[in-house]
Backbone as CSV, one residue per row, in Angstrom:
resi,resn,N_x,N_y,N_z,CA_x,CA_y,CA_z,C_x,C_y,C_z
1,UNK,16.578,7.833,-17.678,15.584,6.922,-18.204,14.517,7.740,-18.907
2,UNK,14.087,7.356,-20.006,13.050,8.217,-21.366,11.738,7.472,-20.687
3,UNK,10.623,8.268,-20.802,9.459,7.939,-19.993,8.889,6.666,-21.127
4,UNK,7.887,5.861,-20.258,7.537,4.298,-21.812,6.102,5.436,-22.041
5,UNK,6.214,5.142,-23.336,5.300,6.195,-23.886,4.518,4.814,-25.075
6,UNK,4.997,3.835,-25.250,4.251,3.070,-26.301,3.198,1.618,-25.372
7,UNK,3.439,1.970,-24.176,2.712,0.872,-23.164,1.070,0.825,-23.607
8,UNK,0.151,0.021,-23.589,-0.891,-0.328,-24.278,-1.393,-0.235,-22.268
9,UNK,-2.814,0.215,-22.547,-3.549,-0.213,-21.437,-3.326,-1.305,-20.843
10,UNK,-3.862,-2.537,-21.407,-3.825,-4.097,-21.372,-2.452,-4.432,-20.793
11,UNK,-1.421,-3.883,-21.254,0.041,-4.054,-21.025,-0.207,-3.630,-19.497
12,UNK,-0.600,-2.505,-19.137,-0.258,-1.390,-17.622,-1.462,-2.562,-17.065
13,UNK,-2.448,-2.682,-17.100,-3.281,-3.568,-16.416,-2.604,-5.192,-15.687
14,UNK,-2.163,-5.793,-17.076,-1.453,-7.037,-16.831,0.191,-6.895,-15.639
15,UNK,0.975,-5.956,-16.141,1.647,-5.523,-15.465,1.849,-5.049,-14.164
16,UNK,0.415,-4.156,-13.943,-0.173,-3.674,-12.507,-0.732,-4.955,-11.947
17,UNK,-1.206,-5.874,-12.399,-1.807,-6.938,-12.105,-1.332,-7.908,-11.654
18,UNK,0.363,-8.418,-11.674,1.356,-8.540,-11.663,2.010,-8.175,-10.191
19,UNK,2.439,-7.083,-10.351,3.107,-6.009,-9.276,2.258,-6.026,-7.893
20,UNK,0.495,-5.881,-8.394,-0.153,-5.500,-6.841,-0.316,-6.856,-5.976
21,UNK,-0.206,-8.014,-6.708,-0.133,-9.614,-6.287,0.442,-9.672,-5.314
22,UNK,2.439,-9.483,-5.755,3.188,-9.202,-4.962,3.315,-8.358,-3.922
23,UNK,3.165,-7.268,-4.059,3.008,-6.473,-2.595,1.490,-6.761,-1.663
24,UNK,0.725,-6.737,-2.132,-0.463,-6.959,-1.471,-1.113,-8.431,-1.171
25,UNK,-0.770,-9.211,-1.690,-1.169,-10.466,-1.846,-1.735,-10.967,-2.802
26,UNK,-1.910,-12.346,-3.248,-2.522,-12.693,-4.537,-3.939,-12.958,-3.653
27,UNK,-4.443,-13.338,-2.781,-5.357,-13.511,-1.955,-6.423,-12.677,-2.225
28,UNK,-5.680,-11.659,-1.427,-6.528,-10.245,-1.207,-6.707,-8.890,-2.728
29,UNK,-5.783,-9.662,-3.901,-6.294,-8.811,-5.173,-6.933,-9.988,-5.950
30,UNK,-7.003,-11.058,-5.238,-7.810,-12.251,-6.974,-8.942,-11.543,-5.537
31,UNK,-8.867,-11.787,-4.702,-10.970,-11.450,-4.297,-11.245,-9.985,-4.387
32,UNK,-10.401,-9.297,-4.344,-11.384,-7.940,-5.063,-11.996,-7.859,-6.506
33,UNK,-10.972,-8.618,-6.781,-10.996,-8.867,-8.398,-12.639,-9.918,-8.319
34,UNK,-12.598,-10.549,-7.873,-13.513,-11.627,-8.229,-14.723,-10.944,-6.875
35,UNK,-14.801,-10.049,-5.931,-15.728,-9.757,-6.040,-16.311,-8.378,-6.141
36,UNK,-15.791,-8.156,-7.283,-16.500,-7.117,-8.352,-17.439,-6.870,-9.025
37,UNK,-18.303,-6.141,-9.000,-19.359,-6.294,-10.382,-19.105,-5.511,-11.124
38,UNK,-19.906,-5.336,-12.184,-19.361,-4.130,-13.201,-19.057,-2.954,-12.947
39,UNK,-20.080,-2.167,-12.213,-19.834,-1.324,-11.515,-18.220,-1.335,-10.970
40,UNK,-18.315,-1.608,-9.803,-16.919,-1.737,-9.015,-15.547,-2.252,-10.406
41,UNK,-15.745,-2.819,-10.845,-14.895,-3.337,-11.830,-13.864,-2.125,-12.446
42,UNK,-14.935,-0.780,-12.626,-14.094,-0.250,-13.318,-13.418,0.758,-12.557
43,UNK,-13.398,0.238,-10.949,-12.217,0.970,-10.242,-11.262,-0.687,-9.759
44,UNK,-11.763,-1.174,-9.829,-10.615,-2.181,-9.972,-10.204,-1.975,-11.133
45,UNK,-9.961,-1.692,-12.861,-8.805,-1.272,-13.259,-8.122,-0.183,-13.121
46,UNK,-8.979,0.854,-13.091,-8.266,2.171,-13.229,-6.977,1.820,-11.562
47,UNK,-7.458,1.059,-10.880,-6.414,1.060,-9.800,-5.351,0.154,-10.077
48,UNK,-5.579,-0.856,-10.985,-4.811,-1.987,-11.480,-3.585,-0.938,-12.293
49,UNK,-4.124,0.018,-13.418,-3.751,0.372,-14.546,-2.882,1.736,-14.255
50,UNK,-3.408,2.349,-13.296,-3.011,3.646,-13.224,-1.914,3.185,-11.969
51,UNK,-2.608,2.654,-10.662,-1.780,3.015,-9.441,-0.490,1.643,-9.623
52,UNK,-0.789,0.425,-9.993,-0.323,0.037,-10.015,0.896,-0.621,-11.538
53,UNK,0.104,-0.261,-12.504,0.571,-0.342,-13.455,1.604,0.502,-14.425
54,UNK,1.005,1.973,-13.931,2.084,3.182,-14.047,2.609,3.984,-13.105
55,UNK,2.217,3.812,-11.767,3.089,5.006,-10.721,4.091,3.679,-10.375
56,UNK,3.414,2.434,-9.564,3.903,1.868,-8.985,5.182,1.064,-9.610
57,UNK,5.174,1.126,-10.953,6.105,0.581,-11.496,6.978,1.113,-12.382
58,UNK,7.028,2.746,-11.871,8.009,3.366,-12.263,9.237,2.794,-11.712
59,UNK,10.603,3.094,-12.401,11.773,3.118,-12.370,12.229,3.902,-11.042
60,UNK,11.962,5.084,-10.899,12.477,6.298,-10.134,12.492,5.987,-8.541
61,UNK,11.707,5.630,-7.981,11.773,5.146,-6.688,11.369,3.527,-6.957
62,UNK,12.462,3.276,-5.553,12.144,1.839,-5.347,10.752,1.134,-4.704
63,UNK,10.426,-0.351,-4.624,9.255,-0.419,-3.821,8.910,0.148,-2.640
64,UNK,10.167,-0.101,-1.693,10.314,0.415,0.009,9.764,1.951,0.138
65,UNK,10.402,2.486,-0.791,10.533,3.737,-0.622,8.965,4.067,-1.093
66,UNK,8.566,3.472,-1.904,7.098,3.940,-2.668,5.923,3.617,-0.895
67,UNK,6.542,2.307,-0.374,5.502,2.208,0.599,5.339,2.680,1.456
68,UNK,6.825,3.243,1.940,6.954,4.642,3.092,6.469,5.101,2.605
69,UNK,6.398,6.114,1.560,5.451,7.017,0.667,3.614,7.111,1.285
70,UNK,3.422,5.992,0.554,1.636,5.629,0.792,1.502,5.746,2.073
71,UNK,2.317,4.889,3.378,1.856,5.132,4.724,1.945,6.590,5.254
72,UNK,2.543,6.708,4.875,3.016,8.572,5.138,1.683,9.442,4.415
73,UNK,1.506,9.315,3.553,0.395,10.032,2.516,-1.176,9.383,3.179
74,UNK,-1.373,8.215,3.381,-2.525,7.738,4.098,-2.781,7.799,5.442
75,UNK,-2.235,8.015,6.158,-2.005,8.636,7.357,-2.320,10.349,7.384
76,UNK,-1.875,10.658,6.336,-2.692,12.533,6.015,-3.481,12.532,6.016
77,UNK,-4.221,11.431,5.130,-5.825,11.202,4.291,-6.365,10.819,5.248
78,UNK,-6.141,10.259,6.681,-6.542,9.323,7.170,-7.769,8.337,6.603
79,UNK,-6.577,7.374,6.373,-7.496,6.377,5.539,-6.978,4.942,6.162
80,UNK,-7.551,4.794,7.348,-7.261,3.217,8.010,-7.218,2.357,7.316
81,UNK,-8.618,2.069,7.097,-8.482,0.486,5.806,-7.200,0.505,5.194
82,UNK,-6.615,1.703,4.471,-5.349,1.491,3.459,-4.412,1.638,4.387
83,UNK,-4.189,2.338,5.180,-3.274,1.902,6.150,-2.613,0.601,6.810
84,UNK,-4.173,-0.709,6.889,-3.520,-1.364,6.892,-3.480,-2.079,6.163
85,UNK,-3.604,-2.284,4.872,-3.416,-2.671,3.784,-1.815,-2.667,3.423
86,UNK,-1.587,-1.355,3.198,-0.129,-1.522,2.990,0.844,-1.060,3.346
87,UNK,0.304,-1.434,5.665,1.303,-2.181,6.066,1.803,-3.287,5.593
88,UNK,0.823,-4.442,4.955,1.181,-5.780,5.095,1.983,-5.964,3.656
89,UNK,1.698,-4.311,2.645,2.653,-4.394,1.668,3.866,-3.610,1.764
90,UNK,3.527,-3.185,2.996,5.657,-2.566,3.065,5.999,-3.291,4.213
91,UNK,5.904,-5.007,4.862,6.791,-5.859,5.304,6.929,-6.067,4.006
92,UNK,6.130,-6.836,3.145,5.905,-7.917,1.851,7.330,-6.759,1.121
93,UNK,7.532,-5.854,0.991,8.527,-5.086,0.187,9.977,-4.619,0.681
94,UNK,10.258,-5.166,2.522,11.362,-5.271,2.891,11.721,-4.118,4.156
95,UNK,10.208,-3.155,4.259,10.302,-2.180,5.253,10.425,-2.587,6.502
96,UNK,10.817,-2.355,7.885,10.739,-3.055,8.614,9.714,-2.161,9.570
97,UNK,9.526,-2.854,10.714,8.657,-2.204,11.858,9.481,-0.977,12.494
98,UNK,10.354,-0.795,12.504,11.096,0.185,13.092,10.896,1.361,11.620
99,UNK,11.083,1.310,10.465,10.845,2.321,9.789,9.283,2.514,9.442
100,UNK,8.613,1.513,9.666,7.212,1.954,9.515,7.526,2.869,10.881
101,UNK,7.458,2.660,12.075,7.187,3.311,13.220,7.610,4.662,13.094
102,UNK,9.283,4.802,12.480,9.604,6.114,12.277,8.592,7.004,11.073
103,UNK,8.284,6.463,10.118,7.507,7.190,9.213,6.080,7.628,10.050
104,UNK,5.585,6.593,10.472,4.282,6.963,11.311,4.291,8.174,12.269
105,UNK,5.594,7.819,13.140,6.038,9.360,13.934,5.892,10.579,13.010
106,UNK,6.742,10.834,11.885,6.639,11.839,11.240,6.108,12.345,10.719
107,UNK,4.976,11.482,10.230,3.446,11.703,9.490,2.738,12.488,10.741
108,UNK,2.685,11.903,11.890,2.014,12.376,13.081,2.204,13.526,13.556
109,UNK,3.496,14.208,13.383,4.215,15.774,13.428,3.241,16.125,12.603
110,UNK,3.120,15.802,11.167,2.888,17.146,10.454,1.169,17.163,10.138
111,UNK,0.877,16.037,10.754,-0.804,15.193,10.216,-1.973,15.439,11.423
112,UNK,-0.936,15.232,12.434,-1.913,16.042,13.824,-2.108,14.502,14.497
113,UNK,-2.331,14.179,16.026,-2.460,13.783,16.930,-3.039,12.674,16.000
114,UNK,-4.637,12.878,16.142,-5.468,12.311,15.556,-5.643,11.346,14.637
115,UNK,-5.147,11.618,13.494,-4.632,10.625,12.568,-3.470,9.679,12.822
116,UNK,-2.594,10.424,13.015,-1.426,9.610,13.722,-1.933,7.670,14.863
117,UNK,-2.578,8.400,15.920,-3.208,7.547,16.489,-3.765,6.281,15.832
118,UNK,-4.908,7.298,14.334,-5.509,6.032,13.506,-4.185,5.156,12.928
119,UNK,-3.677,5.816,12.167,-2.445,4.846,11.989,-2.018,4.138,12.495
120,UNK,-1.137,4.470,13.720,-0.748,3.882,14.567,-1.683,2.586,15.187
121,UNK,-2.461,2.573,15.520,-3.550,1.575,16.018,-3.731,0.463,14.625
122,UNK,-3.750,1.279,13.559,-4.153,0.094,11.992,-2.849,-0.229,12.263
123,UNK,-1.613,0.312,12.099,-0.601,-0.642,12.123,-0.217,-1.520,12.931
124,UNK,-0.278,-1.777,14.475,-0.107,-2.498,15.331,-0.891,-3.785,15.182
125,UNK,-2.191,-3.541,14.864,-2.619,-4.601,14.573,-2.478,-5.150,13.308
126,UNK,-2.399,-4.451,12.291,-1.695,-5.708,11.435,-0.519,-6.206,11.679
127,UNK,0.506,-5.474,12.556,1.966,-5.918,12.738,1.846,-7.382,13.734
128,UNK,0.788,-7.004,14.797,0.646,-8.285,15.650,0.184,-9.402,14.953
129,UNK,-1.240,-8.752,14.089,-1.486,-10.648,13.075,-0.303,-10.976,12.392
130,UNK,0.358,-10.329,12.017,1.729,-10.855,11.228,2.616,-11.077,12.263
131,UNK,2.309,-11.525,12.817,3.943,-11.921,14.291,5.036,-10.989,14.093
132,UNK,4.809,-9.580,13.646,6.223,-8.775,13.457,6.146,-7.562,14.672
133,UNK,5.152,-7.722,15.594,5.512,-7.361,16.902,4.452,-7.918,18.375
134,UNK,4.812,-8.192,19.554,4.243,-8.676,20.462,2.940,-8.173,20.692
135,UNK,2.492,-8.869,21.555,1.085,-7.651,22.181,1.470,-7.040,23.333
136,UNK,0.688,-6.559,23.452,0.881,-5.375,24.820,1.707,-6.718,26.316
137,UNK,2.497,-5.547,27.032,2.983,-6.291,28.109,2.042,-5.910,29.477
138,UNK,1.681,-6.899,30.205,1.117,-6.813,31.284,-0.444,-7.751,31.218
């Protein structure tokens, strides 16, 4: 595949705009979107345009694989909020709880105790508001 080299901003925006709906929700990107001000606005595109408009919608890896990716990579960063963010976009993309869990393990090998934990804790609870695992037994 020849890289798209004639894509217009507007195009990667609308496109990213598009794409992050679906994995993330239309919910939770029309209200970032809408509560933006100018300021903030212009990282709501560059995230529209760049993350979602040109990484995320490359050819080369699939969605699943892109969202193992991010949980694995945000879990380094430790970055909860996005953690659980897109948990709720790698069910929405077909990952299941058993490969989130395995990715989380492996992130936790190489990421240290610590982070791992944060993860782990952001993901459970979004997995429980989403009925895709129980609560604690006892």
């Amino acid at each position: 595949m020849t890289e798209k080299t004639s894509t217009t901003i507007g195009e990667l925006f609308d496109q990213g705009l598009a794409l992050r709906r679906e994995v993330l929700g239309a919910d939770y990107v029309d209200g970032s979107l809408k509560a933006a001000n100018d300021f903030m606005m212009a990282f709501q595109r560059i995230t529209t345009e760049w993350c979602w408009g040109y990484a995320w919608s490359r050819e080369g890896l699939d969605r699943k694989t892109r969202s193992l990716l991010n949980l694995a990579m945000l879990t380094a960063l430790n970055r909860t909020p996005e953690v659980k963010l897109h948990v709720r976009g790698a069910i929405n993309n077909g990952v299941t709880v058993e490969e989130i869990k395995e990715v989380l393990l492996h992130a936790t090998v190489y990421c240290g105790i610590p982070a791992g934990l944060d993860a782990f804790k952001a993901a459970n609870e979004v997995l429980k508001e989403m009925g895709q695992v129980p609560a604690a037994k006892g």
